[in-house]
N, C-alpha and C positions, 0 to 999 in steps of 0.2 A: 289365597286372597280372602280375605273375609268382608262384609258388608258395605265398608265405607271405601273400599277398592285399595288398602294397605296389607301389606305381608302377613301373615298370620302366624311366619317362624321363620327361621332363616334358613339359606340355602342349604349346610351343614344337616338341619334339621327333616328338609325335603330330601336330599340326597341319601338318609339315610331312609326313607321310606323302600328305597329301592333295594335298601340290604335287607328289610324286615317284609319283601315281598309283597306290599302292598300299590307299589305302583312299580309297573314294567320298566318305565324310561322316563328321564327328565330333559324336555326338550325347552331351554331358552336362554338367556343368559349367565350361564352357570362357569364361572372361570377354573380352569384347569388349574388344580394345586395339587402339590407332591400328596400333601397328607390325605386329599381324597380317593387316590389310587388304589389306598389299602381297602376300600371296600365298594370300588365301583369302577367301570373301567370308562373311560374318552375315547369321543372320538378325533381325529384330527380336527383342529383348532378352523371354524368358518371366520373366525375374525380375531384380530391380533390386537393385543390388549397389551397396557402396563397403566402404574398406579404416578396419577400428577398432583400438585398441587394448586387447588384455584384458590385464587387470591381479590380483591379488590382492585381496580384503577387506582393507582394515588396522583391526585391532581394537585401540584405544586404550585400553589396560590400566591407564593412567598413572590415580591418580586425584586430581583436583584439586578439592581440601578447599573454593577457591572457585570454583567453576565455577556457584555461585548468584546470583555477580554480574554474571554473562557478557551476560544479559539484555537488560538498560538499561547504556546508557554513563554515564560516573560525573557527565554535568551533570545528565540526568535523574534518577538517586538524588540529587543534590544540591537540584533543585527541586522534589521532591517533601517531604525535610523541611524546605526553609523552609518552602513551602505548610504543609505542617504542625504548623509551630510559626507562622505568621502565622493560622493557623484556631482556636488556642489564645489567641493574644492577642485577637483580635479578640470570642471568648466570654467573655472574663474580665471585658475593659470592659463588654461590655454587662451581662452579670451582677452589675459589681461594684456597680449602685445597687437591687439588689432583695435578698428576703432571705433568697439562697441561700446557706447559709455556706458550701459547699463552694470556691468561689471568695474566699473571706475569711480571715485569720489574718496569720500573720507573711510578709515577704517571700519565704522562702525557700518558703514552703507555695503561693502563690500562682507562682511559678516553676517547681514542680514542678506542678501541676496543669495550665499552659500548655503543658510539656513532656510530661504523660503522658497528658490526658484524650483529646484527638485520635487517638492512637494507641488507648489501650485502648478506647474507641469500637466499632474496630473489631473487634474479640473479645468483648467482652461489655457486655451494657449499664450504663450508668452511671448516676448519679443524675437528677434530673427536673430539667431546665434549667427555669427559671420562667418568663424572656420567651422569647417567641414570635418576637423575632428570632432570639437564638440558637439556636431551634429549626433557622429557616430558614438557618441560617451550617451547623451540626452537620448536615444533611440535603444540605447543598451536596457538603459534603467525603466525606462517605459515599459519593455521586456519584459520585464525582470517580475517589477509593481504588478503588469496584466495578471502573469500568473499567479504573485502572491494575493490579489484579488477575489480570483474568484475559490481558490483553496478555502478562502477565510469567510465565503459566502456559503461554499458548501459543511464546512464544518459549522458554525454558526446554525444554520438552516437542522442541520444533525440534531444539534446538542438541542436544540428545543425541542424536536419532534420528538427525541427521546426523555425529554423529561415530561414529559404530556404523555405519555404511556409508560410511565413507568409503575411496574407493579408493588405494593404495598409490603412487599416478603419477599423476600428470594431465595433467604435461607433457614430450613429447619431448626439449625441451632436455637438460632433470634428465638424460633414459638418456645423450643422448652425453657432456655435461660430466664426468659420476662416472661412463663408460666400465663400463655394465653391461653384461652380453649380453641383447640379444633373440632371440627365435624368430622362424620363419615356418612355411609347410607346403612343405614338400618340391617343387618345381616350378614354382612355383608364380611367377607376374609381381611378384607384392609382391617378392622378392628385387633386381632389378635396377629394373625400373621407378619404385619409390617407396622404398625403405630406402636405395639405395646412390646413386639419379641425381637424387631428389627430397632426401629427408630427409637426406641427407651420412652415413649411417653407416657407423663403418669397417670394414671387412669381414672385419675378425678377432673383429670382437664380434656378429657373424650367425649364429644354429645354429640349420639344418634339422632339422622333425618331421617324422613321416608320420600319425601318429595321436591322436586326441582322448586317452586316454591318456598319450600320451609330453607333451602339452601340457601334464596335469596335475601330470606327477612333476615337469616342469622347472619350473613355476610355484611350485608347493610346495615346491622346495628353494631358489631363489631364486638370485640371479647371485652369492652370495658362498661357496657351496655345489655348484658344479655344474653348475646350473641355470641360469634366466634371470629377468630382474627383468619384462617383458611379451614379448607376443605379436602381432605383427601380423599379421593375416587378415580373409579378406572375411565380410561380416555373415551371412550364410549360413553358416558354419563356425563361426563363432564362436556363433549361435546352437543350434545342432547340439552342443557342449559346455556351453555355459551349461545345455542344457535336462538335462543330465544331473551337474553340476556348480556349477550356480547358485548355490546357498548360499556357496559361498568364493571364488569369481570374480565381477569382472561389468565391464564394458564401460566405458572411461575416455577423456579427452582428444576432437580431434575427427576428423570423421569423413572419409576423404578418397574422394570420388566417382568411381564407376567406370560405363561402359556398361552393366554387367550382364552376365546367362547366356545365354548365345543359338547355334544350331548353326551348325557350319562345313558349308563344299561348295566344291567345286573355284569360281575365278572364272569368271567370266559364265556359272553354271549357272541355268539356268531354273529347278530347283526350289525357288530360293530365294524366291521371289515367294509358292508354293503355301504351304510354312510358315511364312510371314511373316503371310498371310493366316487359317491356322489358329491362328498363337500368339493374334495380335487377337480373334478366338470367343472364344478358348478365356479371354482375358484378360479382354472387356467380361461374360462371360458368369459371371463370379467365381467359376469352379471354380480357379483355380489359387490366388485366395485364402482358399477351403474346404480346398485342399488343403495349406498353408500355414499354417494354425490348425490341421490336424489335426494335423501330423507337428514344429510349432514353434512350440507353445502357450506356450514361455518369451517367445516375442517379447511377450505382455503383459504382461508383469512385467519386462523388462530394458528398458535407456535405447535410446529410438527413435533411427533414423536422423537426423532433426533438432535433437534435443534437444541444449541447451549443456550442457557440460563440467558436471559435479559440481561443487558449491562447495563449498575448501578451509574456508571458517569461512561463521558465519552473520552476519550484520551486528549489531550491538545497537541496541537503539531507545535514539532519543536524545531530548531535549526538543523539538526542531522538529515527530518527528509529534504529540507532544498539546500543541502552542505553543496551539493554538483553544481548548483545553476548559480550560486553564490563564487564558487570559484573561476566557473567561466564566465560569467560577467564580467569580475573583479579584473583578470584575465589581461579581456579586450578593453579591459578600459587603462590600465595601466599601461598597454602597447598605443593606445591610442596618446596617452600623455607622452610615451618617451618616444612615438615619432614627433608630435606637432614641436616640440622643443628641440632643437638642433644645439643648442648646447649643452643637450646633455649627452649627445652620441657624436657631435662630430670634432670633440677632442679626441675620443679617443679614438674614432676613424682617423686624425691625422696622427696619432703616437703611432698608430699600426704603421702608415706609409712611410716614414720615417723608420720606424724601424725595419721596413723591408727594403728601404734603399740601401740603408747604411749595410743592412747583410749579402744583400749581392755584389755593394762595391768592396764590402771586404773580401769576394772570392773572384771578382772581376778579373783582376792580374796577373795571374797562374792560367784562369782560360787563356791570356791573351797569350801570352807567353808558347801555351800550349800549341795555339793557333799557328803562331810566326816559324815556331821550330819545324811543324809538320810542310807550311809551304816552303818553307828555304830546300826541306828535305827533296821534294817534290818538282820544284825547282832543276834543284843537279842532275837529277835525273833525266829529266828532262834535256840540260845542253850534253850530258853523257851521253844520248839517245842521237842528237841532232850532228854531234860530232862524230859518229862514225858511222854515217849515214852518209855525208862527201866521201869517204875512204871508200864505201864499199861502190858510189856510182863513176870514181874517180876513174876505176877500170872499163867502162864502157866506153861505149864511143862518144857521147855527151860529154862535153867540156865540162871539167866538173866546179860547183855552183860557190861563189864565196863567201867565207862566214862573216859575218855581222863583226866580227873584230876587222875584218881586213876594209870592209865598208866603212868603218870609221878610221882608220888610216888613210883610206884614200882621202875619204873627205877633208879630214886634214892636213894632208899635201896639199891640196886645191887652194886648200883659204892661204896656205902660207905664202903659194905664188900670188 
């Protein structure tokens, strides 16, 4: 550091003190890179790092007179008023045979009631439907409306909070295409390693910060101004600004992964084993994560390490996700139409009975038949049974008993005297 409390060379530049023997060890936030290994060894990583891009807030000032219809995509506004006017029709038929007048007059009265009673339903109450299906049709659609309500309050509610934080960049591309300037920190590996050998940037549009401050004016005056349109730095730095700049800044696009902070030492020194050993304590032991919420409390309130990119727009809901609640509405309201109307079912409940009489009396006559032969059968047997039943008690001593033919002979000898 030299006088005015700025760098005095870059890490590269310090780290190689250690190869030329002039200083033992560098302890502070020095990020672990492959190409530093050739001449200095790490220790395990005390803090985990990778490279973000901070960006501007952009506050969308513009205001858009529709941005009530952003919501629902225009099939879903579209099948929610047919639904609405088929919720109208289907109340008017069945009301139209009872003696609610409100559903009765001239055509154009009855057209305008199909079109406004559904809607005004839902704002205040209407007159007193008489059947009890359309009760059950009116209570479907209520249903239905509640839920599509508050869907469209919560997406609504979405889509502004997300355009009121929406970040200014999202994507790399965008800086080099329209050839913005970005920043970095002064020394810093993101200049060579990732802005110029990774990301293609050209290196007339690269300008070095040193301080959280200097990050702020070039952000705030912007690359048409001065300034710079983002700032590439590792999340550690970046959090370090945020926590004191948060409200106008915040963290954009994705995240590119680094080894982390971890101390240098001359190669094959033994003591790197000892503080490799101490970072792990000191890491399972979650003091450096206490230490870590203490001093960079924005970290829970700015976009994690993991998290995907900000979304440019919000989707609108469309008719697929309530396709389900659309079909069972629709459903019960069309079983509720073809109970309340009995002529539409009880033709052909009488085609049915009709045609079931007419099919039993065609096979009616063969059972009967069937019937008469088995008792005739049943029958003979019977006075075959009863007739030699005298013969066999005819040899006892009981006088034996007379058949029903000779009881009708007597009887008429009798009459004939």
């Amino acid at each position: 550091m030299n006088a005015e409390g700025r760098s005095a060379g870059t890490y590269d530049e310090l780290l190689y003190q250690i190869e030329d023997k002039k200083v033992d060890i560098v302890v502070g936030d020095t990020t672990i890179v492959a190409n530093r290994t050739s001449y200095v060894d790490f220790t395990l990583p005390y803090s985990e790092s990778g490279v973000t891009m901070l960006v501007p807030i952009k506050r969308d000032k513009r205001k858009n007179m529709w941005i009530f219809l952003r919501p629902w995509s225009w099939d879903l506004w579209l099948a929610v008023v047919m639904y609405s006017i088929f919720t109208g029709i289907a109340i008017r038929i069945i009301e139209h045979g009872t003696p609610n007048t409100e559903f009765q007059g001239s055509t154009t009265r009855q057209v305008g009631m199909v079109l406004y009673f559904p809607l005004s339903s839902l704002v205040v109450p209407q007159g007193k439907l008489v059947s009890k299906y359309s009760q059950f049709v009116l209570i479907i659609w209520l249903c239905l409306a509640y839920i599509l309500l508050q869907s469209y309050t919560a997406s609504l509610s979405s889509i502004l909070t997300i355009d009121r934080l929406k970040p200014s960049f999202v994507s790399v591309d965008e800086l080099k295409t329209k050839g913005y300037f970005v920043g970095y920190q002064y020394g810093s590996f993101v200049r060579n390693d990732l802005l110029l050998n990774k990301l293609k940037f050209n290196e007339s549009k690269l300008v070095p910060y040193h301080t959280i401050q200097e990050y702020h004016n070039a952000l705030s005056k912007g690359s048409e101004n001065g300034g710079v349109a983002a700032i590439f730095d590792e999340i550690p730095y970046v959090r370090v600004f945020l926590a004191k700049y948060g409200s106008e800044y915040m963290m954009s696009g994705p995240t590119y992964k680094t080894d982390g902070f971890g101390f240098a030492f001359p190669l094959e020194s033994r003591l790197v084993s000892y503080f490799s050993t101490a970072i792990l304590r000191v890491r399972e032991n979650k003091t450096l994560d206490d230490i870590e919420k203490r001093y960079f409390a924005h970290e829970l309130t700015s976009q994690s390490d993991n998290a995907d990119p900000i979304a440019t727009s919000s989707p609108s809901l469309d008719v697929y996700s309530f396709g389900g609640l659309f079909i069972i509405t629709g459903v019960a309201t069309l079983f509720a139409l073809f109970i309340s109307q009995s002529w539409l079912w009880q033709k052909p409940v009488a085609m049915a009975k009709d045609y079931t009489q007419k099919y039993l009396a065609s096979h009616s006559p063969n059972n009967t038949e069937e019937i008469v032969i088995q008792s005739t059968t049943g029958n003979e047997m019977n006075v075959t049974e009863q007739s030699s039943v005298p013969e066999v008690e005819s040899t006892s001593e009981n006088p034996p008993r007379m058949s029903n033919l000779q009881i009708d002979e007597n009887v008429s000898a009798e009459q004939a005297k």
